[in-house]
C-alpha positions as CSV (number, residue, x, y, z in Angstrom):
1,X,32.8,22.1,5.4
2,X,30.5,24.3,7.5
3,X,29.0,23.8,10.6
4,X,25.4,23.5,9.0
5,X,27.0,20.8,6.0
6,X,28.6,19.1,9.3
7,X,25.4,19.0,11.3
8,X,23.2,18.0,8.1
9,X,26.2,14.8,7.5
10,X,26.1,14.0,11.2
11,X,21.8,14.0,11.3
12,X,20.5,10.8,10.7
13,X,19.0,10.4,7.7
14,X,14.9,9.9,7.4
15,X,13.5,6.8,7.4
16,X,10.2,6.4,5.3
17,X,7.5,5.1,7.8
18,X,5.0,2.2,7.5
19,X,2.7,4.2,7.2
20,X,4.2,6.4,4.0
21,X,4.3,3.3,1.9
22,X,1.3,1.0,1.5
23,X,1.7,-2.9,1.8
24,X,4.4,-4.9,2.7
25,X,8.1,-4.8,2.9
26,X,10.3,-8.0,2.3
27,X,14.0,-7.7,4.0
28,X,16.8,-9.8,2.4
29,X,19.3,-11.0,4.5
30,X,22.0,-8.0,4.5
31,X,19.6,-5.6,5.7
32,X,18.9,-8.2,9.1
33,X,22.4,-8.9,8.8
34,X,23.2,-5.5,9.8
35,X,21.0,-5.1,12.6
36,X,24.0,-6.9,14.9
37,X,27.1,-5.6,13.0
38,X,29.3,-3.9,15.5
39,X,31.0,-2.5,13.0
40,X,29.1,-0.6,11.1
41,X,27.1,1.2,13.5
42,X,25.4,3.9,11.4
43,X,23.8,0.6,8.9
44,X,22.8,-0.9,12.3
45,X,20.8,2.1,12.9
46,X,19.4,1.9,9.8
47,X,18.3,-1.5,9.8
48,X,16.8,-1.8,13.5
49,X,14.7,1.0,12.8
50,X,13.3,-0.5,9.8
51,X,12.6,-3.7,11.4
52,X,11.2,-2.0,14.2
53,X,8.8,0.1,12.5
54,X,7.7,-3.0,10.3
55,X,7.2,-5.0,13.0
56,X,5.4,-2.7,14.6
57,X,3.0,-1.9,12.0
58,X,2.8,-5.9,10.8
59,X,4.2,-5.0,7.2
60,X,7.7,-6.9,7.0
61,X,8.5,-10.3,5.6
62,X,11.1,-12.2,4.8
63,X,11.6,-15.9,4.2
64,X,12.9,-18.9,5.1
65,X,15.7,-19.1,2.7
66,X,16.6,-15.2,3.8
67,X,16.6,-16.5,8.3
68,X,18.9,-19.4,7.3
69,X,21.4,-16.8,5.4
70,X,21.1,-14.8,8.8
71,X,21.4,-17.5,10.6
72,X,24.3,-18.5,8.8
73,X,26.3,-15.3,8.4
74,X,25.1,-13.9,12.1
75,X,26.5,-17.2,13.9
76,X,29.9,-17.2,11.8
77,X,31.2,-13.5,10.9
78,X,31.6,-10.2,12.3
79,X,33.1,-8.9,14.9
80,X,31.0,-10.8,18.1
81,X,29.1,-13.2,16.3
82,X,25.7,-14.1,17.5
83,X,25.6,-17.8,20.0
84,X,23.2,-19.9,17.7
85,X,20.6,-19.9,20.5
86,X,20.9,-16.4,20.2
87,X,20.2,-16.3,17.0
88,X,17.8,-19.0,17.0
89,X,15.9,-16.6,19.6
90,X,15.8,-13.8,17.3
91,X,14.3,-15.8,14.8
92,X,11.7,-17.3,16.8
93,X,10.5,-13.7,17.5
94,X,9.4,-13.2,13.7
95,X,5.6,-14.0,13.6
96,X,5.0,-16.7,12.0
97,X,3.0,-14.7,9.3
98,X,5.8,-12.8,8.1
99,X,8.0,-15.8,7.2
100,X,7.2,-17.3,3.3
101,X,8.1,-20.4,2.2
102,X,8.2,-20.4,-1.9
103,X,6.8,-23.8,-3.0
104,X,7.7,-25.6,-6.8
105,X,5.6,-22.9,-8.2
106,X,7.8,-19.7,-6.1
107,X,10.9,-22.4,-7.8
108,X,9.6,-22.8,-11.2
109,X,9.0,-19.0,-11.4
110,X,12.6,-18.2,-10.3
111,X,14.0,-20.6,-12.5
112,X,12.5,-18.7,-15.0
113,X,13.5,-15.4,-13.8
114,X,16.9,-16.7,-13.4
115,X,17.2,-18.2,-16.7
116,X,15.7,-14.9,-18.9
117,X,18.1,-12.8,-16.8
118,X,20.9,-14.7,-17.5
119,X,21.4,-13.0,-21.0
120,X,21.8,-9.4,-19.3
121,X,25.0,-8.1,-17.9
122,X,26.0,-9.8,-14.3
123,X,22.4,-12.5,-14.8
124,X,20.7,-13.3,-11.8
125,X,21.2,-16.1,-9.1
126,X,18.9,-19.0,-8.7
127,X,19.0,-17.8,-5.0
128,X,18.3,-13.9,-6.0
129,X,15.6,-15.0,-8.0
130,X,14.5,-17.2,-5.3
131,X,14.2,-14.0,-2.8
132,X,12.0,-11.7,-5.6
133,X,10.0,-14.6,-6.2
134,X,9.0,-14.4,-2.1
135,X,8.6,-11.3,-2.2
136,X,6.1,-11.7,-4.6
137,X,4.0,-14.7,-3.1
138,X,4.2,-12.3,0.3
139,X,2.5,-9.6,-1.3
140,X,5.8,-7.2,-0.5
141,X,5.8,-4.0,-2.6
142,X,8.9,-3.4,-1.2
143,X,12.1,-4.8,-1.2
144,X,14.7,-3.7,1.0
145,X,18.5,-5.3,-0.2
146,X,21.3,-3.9,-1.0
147,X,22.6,-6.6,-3.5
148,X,23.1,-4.8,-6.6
149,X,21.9,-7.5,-8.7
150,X,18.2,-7.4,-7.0
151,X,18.1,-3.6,-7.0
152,X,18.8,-4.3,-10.8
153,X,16.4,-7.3,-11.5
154,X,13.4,-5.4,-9.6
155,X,14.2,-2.0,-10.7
156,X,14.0,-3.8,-14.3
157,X,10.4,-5.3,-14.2
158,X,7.3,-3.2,-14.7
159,X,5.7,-5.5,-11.6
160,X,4.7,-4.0,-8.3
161,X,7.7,-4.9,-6.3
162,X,10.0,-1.7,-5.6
163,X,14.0,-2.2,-4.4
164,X,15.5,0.3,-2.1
165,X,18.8,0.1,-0.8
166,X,18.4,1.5,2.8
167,X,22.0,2.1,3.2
168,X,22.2,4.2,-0.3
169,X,22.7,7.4,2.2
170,X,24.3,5.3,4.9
171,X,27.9,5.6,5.2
């Protein structure tokens, strides 16, 4: 390797901004997951800096079902998990704006998702569908995950949600 290919692998890597990408961005649970993970610093970069700049510029969402995977995952795992009254904390800092709650209609349409995806290779959770659905009723245009079978459902609709995975150039 030379110095410039070890300087360009060591750089961080560009993170769009807000402002390159109209509307909102929905963030599933991996991607706030790894905002605290100890272990895997360079995805913790990643991911604070997105929610930052989201925050910041009032464009991310999430929702309830994605704060009680956190929750869940952020109090029980990793390397230092979180106290819950930490994590309880964190949560209470989201505006209350940026948090959607999919009623029977967000359900009934996920069911449906759910159900037509489950012919194709790998199908699709109720609880995948579940998180594209309020993405949807948040008016995201983004979703940032990196489940592979969300990047696959989204990627495979002609709506106008986009998937990335943020960590694609992560290591």
């Amino acid at each position: 390797m030379t110095p410039q290919e070890g300087a360009a692998a060591s750089a961080p890597t560009a993170v769009e901004t807000p402002a390159s990408r109209p509307g909102k961005a929905f963030f599933d649970t991996g991607v706030l997951v790894y905002a605290h993970d100890a272990g895997a610093p360079r995805k913790r970069e990643v991911a604070r800096a997105l929610i930052l700049e989201h925050l910041g510029a009032d464009t991310l969402c999430t929702s309830t079902q994605v704060l009680a995977e956190y929750f869940s995952v952020v109090t029980g795992k990793g390397e230092v998990p979180l106290s819950g009254q930490a994590a309880a904390w964190l949560i209470g800092q989201l505006p209350a704006e940026a948090v959607v709650t999919p009623g029977l209609a967000g359900l009934r349409a996920a069911a449906g998702r759910c159900a037509a995806a489950g012919s194709a290779a790998g199908g699709l959770s109720i609880w995948d569908a579940l998180i594209v659905e309020a993405a949807y009723e948040a008016g995201a245009t983004l979703l940032y995950t990196e489940d592979a079978h969300l990047l696959r459902a989204v990627i495979g609709e002609a709506g106008a949600l986009r998937a990335r995975d943020p960590f694609a150039a992560a290591p």
